[in-house]
C-alpha beads as a LAMMPS data file, in Angstrom:
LAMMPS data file: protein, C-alpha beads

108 atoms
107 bonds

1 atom types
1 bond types

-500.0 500.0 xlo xhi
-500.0 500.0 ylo yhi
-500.0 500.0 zlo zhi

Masses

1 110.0

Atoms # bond

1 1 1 -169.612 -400.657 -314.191
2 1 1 -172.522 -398.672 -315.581
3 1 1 -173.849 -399.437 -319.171
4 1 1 -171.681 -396.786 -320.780
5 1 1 -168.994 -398.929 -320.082
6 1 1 -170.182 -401.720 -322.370
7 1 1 -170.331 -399.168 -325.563
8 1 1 -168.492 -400.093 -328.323
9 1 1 -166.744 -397.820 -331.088
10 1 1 -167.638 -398.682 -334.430
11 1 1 -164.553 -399.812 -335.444
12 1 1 -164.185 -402.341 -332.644
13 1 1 -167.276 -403.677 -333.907
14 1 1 -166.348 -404.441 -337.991
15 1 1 -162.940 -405.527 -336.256
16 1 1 -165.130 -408.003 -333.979
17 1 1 -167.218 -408.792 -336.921
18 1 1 -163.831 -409.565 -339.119
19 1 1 -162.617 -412.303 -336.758
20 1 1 -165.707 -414.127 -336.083
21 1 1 -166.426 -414.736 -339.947
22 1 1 -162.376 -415.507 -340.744
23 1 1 -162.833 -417.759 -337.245
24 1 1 -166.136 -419.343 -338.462
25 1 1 -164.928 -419.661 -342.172
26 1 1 -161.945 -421.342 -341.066
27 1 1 -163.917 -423.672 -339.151
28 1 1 -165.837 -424.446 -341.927
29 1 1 -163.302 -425.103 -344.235
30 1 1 -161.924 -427.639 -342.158
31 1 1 -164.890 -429.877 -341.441
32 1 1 -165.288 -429.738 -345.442
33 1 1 -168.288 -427.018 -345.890
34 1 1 -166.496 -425.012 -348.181
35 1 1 -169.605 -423.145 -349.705
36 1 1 -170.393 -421.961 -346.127
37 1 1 -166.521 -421.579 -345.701
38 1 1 -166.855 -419.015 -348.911
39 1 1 -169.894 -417.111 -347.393
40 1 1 -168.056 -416.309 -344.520
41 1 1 -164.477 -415.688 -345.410
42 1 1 -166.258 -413.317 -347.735
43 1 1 -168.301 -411.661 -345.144
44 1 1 -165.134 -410.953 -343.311
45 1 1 -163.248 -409.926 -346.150
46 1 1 -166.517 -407.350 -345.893
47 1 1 -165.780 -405.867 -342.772
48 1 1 -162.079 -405.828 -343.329
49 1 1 -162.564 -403.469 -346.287
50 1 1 -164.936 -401.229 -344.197
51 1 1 -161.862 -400.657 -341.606
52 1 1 -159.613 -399.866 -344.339
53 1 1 -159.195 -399.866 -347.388
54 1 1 -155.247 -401.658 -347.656
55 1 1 -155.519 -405.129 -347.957
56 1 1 -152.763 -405.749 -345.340
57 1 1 -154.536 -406.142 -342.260
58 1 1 -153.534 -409.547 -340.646
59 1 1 -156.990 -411.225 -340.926
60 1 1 -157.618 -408.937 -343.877
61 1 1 -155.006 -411.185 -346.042
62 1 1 -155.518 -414.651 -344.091
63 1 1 -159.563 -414.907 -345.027
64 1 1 -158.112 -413.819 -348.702
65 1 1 -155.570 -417.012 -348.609
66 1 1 -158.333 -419.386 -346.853
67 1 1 -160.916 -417.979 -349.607
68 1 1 -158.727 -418.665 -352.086
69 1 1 -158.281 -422.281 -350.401
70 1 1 -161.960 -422.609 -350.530
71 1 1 -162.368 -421.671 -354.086
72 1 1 -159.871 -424.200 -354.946
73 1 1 -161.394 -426.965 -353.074
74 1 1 -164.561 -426.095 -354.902
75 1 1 -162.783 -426.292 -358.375
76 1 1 -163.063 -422.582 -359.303
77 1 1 -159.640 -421.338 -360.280
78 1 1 -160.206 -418.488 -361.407
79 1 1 -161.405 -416.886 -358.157
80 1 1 -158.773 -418.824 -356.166
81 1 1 -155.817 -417.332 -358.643
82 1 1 -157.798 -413.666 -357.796
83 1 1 -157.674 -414.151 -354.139
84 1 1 -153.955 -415.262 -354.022
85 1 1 -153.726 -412.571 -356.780
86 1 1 -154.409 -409.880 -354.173
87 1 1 -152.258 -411.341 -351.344
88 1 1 -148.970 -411.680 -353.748
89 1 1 -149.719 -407.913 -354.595
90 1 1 -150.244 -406.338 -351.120
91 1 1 -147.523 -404.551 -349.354
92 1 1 -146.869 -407.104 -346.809
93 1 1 -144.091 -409.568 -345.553
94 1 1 -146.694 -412.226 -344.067
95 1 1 -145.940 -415.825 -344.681
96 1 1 -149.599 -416.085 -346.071
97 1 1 -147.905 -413.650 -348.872
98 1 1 -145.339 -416.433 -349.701
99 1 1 -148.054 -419.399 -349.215
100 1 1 -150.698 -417.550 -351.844
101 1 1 -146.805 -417.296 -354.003
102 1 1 -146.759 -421.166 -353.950
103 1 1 -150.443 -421.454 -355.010
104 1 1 -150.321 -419.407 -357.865
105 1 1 -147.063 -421.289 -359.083
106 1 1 -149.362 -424.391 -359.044
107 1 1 -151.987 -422.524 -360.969
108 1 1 -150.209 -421.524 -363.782

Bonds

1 1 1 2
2 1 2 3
3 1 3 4
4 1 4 5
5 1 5 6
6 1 6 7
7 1 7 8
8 1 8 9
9 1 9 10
10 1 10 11
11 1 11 12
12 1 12 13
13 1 13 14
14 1 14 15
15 1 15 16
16 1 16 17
17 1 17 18
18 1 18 19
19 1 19 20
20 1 20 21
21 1 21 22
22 1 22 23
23 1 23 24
24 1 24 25
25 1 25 26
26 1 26 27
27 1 27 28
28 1 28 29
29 1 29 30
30 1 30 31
31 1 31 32
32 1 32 33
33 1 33 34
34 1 34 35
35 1 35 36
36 1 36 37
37 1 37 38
38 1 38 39
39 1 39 40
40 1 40 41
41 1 41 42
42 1 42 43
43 1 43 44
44 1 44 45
45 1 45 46
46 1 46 47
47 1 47 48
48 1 48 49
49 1 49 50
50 1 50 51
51 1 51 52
52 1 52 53
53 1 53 54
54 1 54 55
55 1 55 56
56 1 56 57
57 1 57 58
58 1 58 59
59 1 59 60
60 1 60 61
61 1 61 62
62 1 62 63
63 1 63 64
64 1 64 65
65 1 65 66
66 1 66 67
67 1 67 68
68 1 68 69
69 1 69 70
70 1 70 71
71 1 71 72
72 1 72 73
73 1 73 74
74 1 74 75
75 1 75 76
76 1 76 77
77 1 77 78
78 1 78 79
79 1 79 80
80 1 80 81
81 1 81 82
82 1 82 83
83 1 83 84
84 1 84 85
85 1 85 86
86 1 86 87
87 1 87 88
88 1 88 89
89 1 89 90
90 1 90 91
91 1 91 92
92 1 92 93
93 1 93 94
94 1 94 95
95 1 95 96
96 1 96 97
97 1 97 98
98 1 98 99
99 1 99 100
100 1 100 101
101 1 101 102
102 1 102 103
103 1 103 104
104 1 104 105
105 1 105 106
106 1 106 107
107 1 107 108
């Protein structure tokens, strides 16, 4: 293999960069940091809207729900009702879709 081999396309890279923060924010979210959670759920939301802009991209709409998550656990309902908002609204049939439905029934 010669160092050519190891050159990445652009989008590969934002794709990369998506599923490390949703990965990281997810972690983070579960052991309780949810304003680091937040940082990085939004940082992938980032790159996510840099490789398109639909919001139906599978990790595109799961760092929405988990950011939504996240804003709830940090008592801010107004950004949690915009992230599930979104979901509810995008052209997909993902469970997350029906999960963000649920959470905005609890909201209002």
């Amino acid at each position: 293999l010669n160092e050519q081999s190891f050159v990445y396309s652009s989008h590969i890279e934002l794709a990369t960069m998506e599923e490390l923060y949703y990965m990281s924010g997810r972690v983070k979210l579960r052991e309780g940091d949810k304003q680091s959670a937040v940082e990085d759920l939004e940082r992938s939301q980032f790159f996510s809207d840099q490789l398109t802009s639909e919001q139906d991209r599978h990790f595109q709409l799961r760092a929405g729900y988990y950011l939504g998550e996240a804003y709830l656990g940090m008592d801010d309902r107004e950004k949690a009702r915009e992230q599930f908002d979104k979901i509810v609204n995008s052209d997909t049939d993902s469970y997350v879709k029906e999960r963000a439905e649920r959470r905005l029934e609890h909201l209002n």
